[in-house]
C-alpha positions as CSV (number, residue, x, y, z in Angstrom):
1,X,102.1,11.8,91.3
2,X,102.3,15.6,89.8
3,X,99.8,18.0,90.0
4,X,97.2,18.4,87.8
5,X,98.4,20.8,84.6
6,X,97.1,24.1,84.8
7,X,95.8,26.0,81.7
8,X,97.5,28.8,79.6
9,X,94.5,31.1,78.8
10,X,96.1,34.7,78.3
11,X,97.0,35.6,74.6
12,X,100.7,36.6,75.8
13,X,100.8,33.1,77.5
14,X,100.8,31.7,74.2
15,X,102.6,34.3,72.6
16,X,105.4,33.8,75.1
17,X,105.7,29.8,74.6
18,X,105.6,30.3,70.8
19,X,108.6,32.6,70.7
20,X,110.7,31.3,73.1
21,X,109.5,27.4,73.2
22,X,111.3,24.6,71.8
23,X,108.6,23.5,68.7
24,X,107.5,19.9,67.5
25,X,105.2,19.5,64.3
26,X,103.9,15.6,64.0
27,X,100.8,14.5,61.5
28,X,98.5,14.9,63.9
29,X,99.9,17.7,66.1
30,X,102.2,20.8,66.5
31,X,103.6,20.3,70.4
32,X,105.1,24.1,71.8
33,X,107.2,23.2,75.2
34,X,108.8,26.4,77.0
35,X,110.5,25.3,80.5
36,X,109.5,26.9,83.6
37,X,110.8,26.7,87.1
38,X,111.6,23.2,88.3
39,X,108.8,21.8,90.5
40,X,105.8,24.0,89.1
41,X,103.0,22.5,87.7
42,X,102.6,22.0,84.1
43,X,100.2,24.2,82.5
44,X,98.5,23.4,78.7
45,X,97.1,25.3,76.2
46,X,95.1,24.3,73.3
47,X,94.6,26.1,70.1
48,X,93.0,25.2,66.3
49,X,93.2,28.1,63.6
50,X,90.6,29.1,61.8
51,X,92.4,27.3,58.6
52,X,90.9,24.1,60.3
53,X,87.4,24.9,59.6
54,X,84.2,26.5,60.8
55,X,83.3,26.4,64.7
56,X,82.4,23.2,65.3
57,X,85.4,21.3,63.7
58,X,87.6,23.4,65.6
59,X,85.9,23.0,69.0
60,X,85.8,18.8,67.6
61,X,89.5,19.3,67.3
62,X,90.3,20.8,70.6
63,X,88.1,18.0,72.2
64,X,90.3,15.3,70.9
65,X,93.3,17.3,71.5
66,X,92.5,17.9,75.4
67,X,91.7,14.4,75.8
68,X,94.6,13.1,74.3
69,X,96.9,15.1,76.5
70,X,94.6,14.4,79.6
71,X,95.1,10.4,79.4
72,X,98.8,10.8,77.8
73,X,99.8,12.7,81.2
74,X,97.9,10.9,83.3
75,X,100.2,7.9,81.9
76,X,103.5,10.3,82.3
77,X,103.3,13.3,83.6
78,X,105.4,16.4,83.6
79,X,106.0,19.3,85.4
80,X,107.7,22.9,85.2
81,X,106.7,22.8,81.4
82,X,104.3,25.0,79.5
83,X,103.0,23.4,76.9
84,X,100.8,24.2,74.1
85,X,99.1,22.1,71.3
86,X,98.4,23.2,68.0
87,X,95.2,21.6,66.3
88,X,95.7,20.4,62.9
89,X,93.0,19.7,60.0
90,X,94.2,16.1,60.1
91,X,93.9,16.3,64.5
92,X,90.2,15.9,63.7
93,X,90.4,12.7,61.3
94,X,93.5,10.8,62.8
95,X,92.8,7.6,64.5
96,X,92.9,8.4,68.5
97,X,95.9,5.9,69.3
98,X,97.6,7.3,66.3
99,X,97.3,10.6,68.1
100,X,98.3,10.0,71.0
101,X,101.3,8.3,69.4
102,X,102.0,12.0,67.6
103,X,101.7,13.4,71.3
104,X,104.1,11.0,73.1
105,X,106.5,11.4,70.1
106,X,106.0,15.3,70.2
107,X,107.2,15.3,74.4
108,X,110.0,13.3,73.6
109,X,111.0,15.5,70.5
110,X,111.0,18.6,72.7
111,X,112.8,17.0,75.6
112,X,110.0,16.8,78.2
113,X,109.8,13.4,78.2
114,X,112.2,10.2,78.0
């Protein structure tokens, strides 16, 4: 079983991923992958723009998001990936399975996952 994922909290974390990542944009998610060194633990970081809405949809948002990826890599985990998901204003109103549909798609788009 892999390791737990770690989190990205540093703005040049995200920065780093965005520029450099390989980039997946689904419905119900944008999916940023940048490889690391083989072996390392995966580390995830979540983000919603301000273009969602006002605090609390955002933080609703990220909620679905983390929980999404927490039982989607529980199911198949990865490792020596950074990854980083982009809330969108439809994250908040998409069916769950739906989005964890859009997040299973989104690994396999960016080549993390067969």
């Amino acid at each position: 079983m892999a390791p737990a994922p770690e989190r990205l909290k540093r703005r040049a974390e995200f920065l780093r991923v965005a520029a450099r990542g390989r980039k997946a944009a689904l419905p119900g998610v944008v999916l940023q992958a940048l490889p690391r060194e083989a072996g390392a633990p995966a580390r995830l970081g979540f983000t919603v723009t301000r273009k969602v809405g006002n605090a609390v949809v955002r933080n609703r948002t990220r909620r679905r998001l983390k929980e999404g990826a927490r039982l989607l890599l529980r199911e198949m985990p990865v490792s020596g990936v950074d990854l980083v998901l982009i809330g969108r204003d439809a994250t908040r109103a998409r069916p769950f399975a739906a989005l964890i549909d859009d997040l299973r798609q989104a690994l396999r788009r960016v080549g993390v996952a067969p």
